[in-house]
C-alpha positions in Angstrom: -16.8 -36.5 34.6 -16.4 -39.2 37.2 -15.2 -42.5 35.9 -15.4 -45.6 38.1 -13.9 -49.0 37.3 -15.5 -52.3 35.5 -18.4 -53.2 37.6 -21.3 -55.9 37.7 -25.0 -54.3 38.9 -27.7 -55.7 39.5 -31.1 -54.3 39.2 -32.8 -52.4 42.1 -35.1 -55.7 42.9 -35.0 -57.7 39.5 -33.6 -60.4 38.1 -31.4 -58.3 35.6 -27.8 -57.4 35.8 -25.4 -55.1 33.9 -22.0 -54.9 33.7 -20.9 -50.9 33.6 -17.5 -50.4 31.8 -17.0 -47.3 31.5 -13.1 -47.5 29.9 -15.2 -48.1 27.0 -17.2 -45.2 26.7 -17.4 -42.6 24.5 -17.8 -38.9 25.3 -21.3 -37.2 24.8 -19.9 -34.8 22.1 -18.9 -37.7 20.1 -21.7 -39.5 19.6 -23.7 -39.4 16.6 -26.0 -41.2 14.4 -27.3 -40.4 11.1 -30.7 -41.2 10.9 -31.9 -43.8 8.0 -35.6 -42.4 8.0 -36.2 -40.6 4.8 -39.4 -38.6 3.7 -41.6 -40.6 1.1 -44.5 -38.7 -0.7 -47.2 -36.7 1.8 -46.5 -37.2 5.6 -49.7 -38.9 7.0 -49.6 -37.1 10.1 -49.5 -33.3 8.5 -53.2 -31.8 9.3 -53.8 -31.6 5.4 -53.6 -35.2 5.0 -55.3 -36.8 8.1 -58.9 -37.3 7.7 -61.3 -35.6 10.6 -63.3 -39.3 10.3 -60.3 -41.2 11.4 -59.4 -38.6 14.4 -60.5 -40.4 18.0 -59.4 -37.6 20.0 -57.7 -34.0 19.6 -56.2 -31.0 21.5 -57.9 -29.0 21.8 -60.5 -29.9 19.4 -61.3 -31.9 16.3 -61.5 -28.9 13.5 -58.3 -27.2 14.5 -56.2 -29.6 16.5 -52.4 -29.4 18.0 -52.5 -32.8 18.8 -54.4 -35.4 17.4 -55.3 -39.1 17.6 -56.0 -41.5 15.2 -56.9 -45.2 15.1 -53.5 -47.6 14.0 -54.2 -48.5 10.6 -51.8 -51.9 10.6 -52.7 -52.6 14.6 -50.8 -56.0 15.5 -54.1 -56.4 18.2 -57.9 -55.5 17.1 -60.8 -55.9 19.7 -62.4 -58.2 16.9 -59.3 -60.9 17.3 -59.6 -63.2 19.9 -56.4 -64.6 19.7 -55.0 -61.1 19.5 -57.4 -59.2 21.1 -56.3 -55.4 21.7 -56.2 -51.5 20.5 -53.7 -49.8 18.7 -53.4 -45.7 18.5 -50.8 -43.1 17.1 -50.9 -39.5 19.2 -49.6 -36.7 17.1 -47.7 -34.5 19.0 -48.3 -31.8 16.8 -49.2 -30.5 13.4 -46.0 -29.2 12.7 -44.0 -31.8 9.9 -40.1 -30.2 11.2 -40.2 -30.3 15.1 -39.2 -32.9 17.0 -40.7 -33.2 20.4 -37.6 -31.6 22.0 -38.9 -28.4 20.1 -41.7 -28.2 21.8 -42.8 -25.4 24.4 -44.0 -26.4 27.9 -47.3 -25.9 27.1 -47.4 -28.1 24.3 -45.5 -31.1 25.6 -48.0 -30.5 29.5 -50.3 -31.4 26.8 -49.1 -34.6 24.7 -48.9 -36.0 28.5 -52.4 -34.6 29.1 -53.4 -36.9 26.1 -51.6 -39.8 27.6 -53.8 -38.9 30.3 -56.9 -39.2 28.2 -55.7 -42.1 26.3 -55.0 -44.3 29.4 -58.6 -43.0 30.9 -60.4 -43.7 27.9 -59.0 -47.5 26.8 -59.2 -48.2 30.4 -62.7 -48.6 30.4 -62.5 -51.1 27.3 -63.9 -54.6 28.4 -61.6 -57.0 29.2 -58.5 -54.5 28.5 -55.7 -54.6 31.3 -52.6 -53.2 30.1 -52.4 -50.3 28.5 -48.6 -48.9 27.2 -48.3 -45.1 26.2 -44.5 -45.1 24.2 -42.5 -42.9 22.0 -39.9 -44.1 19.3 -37.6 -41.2 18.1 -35.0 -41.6 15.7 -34.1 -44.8 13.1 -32.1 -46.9 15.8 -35.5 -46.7 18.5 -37.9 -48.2 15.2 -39.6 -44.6 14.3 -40.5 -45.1 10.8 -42.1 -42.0 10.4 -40.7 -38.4 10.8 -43.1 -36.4 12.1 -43.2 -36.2 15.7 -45.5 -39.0 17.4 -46.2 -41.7 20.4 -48.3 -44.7 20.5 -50.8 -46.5 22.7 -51.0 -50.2 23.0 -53.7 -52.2 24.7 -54.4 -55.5 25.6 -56.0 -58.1 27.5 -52.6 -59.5 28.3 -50.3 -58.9 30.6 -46.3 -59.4 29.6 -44.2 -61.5 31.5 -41.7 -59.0 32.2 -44.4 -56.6 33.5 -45.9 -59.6 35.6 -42.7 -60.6 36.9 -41.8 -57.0 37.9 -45.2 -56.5 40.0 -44.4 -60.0 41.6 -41.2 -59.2 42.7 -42.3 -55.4 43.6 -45.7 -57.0 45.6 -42.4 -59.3 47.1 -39.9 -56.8 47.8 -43.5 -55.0 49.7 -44.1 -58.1 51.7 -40.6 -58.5 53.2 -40.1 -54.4 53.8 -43.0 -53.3 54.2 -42.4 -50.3 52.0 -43.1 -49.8 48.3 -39.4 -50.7 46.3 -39.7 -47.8 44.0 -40.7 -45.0 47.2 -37.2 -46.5 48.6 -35.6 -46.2 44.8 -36.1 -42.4 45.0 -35.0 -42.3 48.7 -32.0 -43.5 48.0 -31.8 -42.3 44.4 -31.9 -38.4 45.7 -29.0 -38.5 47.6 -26.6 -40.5 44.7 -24.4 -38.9 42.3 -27.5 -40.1 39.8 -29.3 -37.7 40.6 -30.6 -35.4 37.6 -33.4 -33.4 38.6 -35.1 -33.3 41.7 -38.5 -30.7 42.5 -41.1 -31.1 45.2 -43.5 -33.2 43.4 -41.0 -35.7 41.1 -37.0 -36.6 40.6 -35.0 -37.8 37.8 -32.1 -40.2 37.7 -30.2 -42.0 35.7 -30.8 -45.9 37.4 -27.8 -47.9 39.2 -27.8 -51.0 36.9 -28.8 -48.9 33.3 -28.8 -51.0 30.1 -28.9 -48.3 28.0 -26.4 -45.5 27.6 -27.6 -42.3 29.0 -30.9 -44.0 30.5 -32.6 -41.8 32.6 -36.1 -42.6 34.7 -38.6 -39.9 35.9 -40.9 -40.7 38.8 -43.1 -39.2 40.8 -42.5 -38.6 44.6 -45.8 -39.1 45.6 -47.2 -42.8 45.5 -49.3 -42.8 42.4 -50.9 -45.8 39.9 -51.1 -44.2 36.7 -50.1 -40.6 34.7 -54.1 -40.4 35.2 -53.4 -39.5 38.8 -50.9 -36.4 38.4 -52.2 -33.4 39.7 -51.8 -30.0 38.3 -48.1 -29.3 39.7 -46.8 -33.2 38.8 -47.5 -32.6 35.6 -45.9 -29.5 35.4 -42.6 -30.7 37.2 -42.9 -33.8 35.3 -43.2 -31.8 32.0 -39.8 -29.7 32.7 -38.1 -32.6 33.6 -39.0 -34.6 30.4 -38.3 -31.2 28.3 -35.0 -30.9 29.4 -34.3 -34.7 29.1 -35.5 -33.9 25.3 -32.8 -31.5 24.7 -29.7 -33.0 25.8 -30.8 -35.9 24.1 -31.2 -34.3 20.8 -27.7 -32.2 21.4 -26.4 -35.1 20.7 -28.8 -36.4 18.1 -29.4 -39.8 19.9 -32.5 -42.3 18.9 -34.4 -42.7 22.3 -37.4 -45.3 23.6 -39.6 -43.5 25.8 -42.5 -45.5 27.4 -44.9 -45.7 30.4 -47.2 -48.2 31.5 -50.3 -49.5 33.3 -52.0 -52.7 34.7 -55.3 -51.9 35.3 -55.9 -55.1 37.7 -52.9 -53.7 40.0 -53.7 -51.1 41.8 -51.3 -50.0 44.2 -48.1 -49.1 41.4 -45.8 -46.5 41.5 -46.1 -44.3 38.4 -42.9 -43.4 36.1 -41.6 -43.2 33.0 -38.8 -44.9 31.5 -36.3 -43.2 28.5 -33.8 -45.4 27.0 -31.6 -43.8 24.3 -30.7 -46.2 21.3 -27.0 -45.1 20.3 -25.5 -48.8 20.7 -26.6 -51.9 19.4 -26.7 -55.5 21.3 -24.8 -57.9 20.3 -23.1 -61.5 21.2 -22.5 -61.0 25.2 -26.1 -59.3 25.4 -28.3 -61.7 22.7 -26.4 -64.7 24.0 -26.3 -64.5 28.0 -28.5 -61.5 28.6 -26.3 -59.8 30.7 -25.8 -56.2 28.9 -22.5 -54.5 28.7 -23.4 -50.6 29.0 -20.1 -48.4 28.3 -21.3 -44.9 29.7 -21.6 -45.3 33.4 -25.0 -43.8 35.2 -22.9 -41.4 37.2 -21.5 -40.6 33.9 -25.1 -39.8 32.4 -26.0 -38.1 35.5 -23.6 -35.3 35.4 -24.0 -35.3 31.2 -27.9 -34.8 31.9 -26.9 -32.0 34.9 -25.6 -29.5 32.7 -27.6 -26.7 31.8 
């Protein structure tokens, strides 16, 4: 794989910078991690155990469901708290207890992003909701606590500062170009040695400035506000692409953040998801400066992600 020297990055148009060092990193084949999340008693999100009363919504129906939601039972926001006023929900990606997401056919994970979908739609039209987050924690080191394979919504009426401060500086970056940042990211990004997947309808790439080892972004080509918007073919392109993210992260059994988001207020965003594998921990340089030292260089990921 190509190595490059030490270098300083800064993000695409924020305020965040990285320092690649790639003389630190280890190869793909040798990283592993043992996860610390053990089975206790009856899973709570096998079909024998989860009540049809608690079930909000279900694919493809309620009585004999692949996927299934259910209200959070310890929410950190409830639309009855003011002072924490928001909506918690767990998606279960599917009813069987041993496969991972990764495992999944085509079919099935087209349809734990249809959900997403549905999810986004449905809290949307909650009163005074405005940001809604659709994420996935896999493995010990990402905060999964459970084993069986599931994402989570979180809504609220407020908006956090880093997703503020990113639509300022992206409404910014508008005003001075002209253009949207992100339709410039994938411009640029489909001609780099980042590149990871690339279709008619979306592209994958691992980001110039990536704090996390083996980060990897999908986005769609087409200027869209919300996974509510993908048509028929996104969602299939974007499906593939996740799927084969899926596998070469668990080839090399690595604990992964995936998340997408939404402000309902804005408008005019660029849709994409964000995966952020979890093999490294931060420590002083990170915690006390906030500049992140990331050891596996993006071109690095790239060409790791790029083989079949």
């Amino acid at each position: 794989m190509k190595t490059i020297n030490s270098e300083l990055r800064k993000a695409y148009f924020l305020n965040k910078y990285v320092l690649i060092t790639p003389g630190r990193a280890k190869r793909p084949k040798d990283i592993r991690e043992e996860t610390l999340i053990k089975r206790h008693g009856n899973c709570p999100f096998c079909p024998e155990n989860v009540k049809k009363s608690i079930i909000l919504d279900a694919l493809p129906d309620k009585n004999n469901w692949e996927i299934a939601v259910l209200e959070n039972i310890f929410p950190a926001v409830s639309l009855e708290n003011k002072k924490a006023y928001g909506k918690q929900e767990v998606i279960i990606e599917t009813k069987h207890h041993s496969k991972d997401l990764a495992d999944l056919k085509l079919s099935e994970i087209k349809n734990v992003l249809k959900m997403y979908m549905r999810r986004t739609s449905a809290l949307s039209k909650i009163k005074n909701i405005d940001y809604i987050l659709c994420f996935k924690n896999q493995g010990s080191k990402a905060g999964a606590s459970i084993t069986h394979a599931h994402s989570q919504v979180f809504a609220t009426n407020f908006i956090p500062p880093d997703i503020s401060e990113e639509l300022q500086l992206a409404n910014n970056y508008k005003t001075k170009h002209g253009t949207c940042p992100y339709c410039d990211i994938i411009k640029k990004e489909r001609k780099s040695s980042r590149l990871v997947y690339e279709d008619k309808y979306i592209i994958a790439f691992t980001p110039y400035a990536s704090e996390y080892h083996y980060e990897v972004w999908i986005m769609t080509k087409r200027h869209i506000d919300n996974i509510g918007e993908l048509n028929a073919s996104e969602l299939n392109s974007f499906a593939k692409s996740y799927q084969h993210i899926l596998k070469k992260l668990k080839s090399i059994n690595l604990s992964f953040n995936a998340f997408l988001h939404q402000v309902i207020s804005n408008t005019d965003q660029h849709f994409y998801m964000k995966i952020q594998p979890r093999d490294s921990v931060w420590a002083g340089v990170e915690l006390g400066s906030g500049l992140v030292i990331n050891s596996v260089s993006p071109e690095d990921a790239a060409a790791f992600y790029q083989k079949i």
